[in-house]
Each structure stands twice: as C-alpha cells, then as structure tokens.
Phi, psi and omega in degrees: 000148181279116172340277152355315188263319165310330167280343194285308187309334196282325202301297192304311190300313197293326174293319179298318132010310184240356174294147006280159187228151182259153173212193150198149186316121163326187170282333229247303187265012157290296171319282189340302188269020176285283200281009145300357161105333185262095175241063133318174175240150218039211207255108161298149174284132171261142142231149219262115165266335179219184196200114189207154163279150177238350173096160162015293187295312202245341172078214164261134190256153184221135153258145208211167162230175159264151189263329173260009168260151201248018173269357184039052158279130156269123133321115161261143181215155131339145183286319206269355185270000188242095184278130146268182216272108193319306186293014190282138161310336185259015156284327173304306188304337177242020142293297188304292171294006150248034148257148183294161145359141169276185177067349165263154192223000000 
C-alpha cells in the first residue's frame, strides 16, 4: 500500500473522528462563496461535516455549511481551502500533513 494514501486514510479517519469541526475560509473560498450569494463582512463560520480522500486528483476534500446561513446548503472544498479552529487538536495534524517530507526540496 502507498505510504501517502495510508497517511491520507489515517488523517481522514482521525478528522472524522473529530466532526463537526469550526473552521473559516481562505480568500480563495471566500470569493467562491461570495459569488454564492453570502456577502457578509469578513470570514464566515464554516462547519466542516465530512472529510474524504478525492485521491490524487483532488486531495483531501471537506463537506462544510456556513453556520450563519439558515438554508442548510452544504458545500465541497479542498481541506486547505479551510483554516480550522486553532484550539482542536486535530489542526496539528493537517499541519503535519501538509508539510513536505523532510529531504524533499
């Protein structure tokens, strides 16, 4: 089995693990959700319901709602497109997996 896809399962089980998670958007999935219709000011509260490998192509994927629209649309994003909520213990963890290796340059 690839090291890589096995640290990805352990990662995804332990976040799952730990759902629901509070987070808030990059900029990036800020605009997204912008042009969705949520023009609040600043960074909305996200909350993260799922957590999945997209595999290769997609990497680790999040299903999220915004905590202040009261339609209960959910959203998929990139995990990384998501800062969580500093005190969880399990943001070190998708610290750690998103550093390289040591020895790659």
């Amino acid at each position: 089995m690839d090291f890589d896809c096995e640290k990805r399962g352990s990662l995804v089980h332990n976040l799952r693990r730990a759902l629901p998670l509070s987070g808030h958007p990059r900029p990036a999935l800020i605009a997204f959700l912008r042009q969705r219709g949520l023009n609040g000011r600043g960074a909305p509260r996200l909350i993260v319901l799922d957590v999945f490998d997209a595999g290769d192509a997609g990497g680790l994927m999040c299903r999220f709602a915004v905590a202040e629209d009261g339609g209960g649309a959910s959203f998929i994003a990139p995990l990384a497109q998501v800062a969580l909520q500093r005190r969880r213990p399990v943001r070190s963890r998708v610290a750690r997996q998103r550093r390289p290796p040591p020895g790659a340059a």
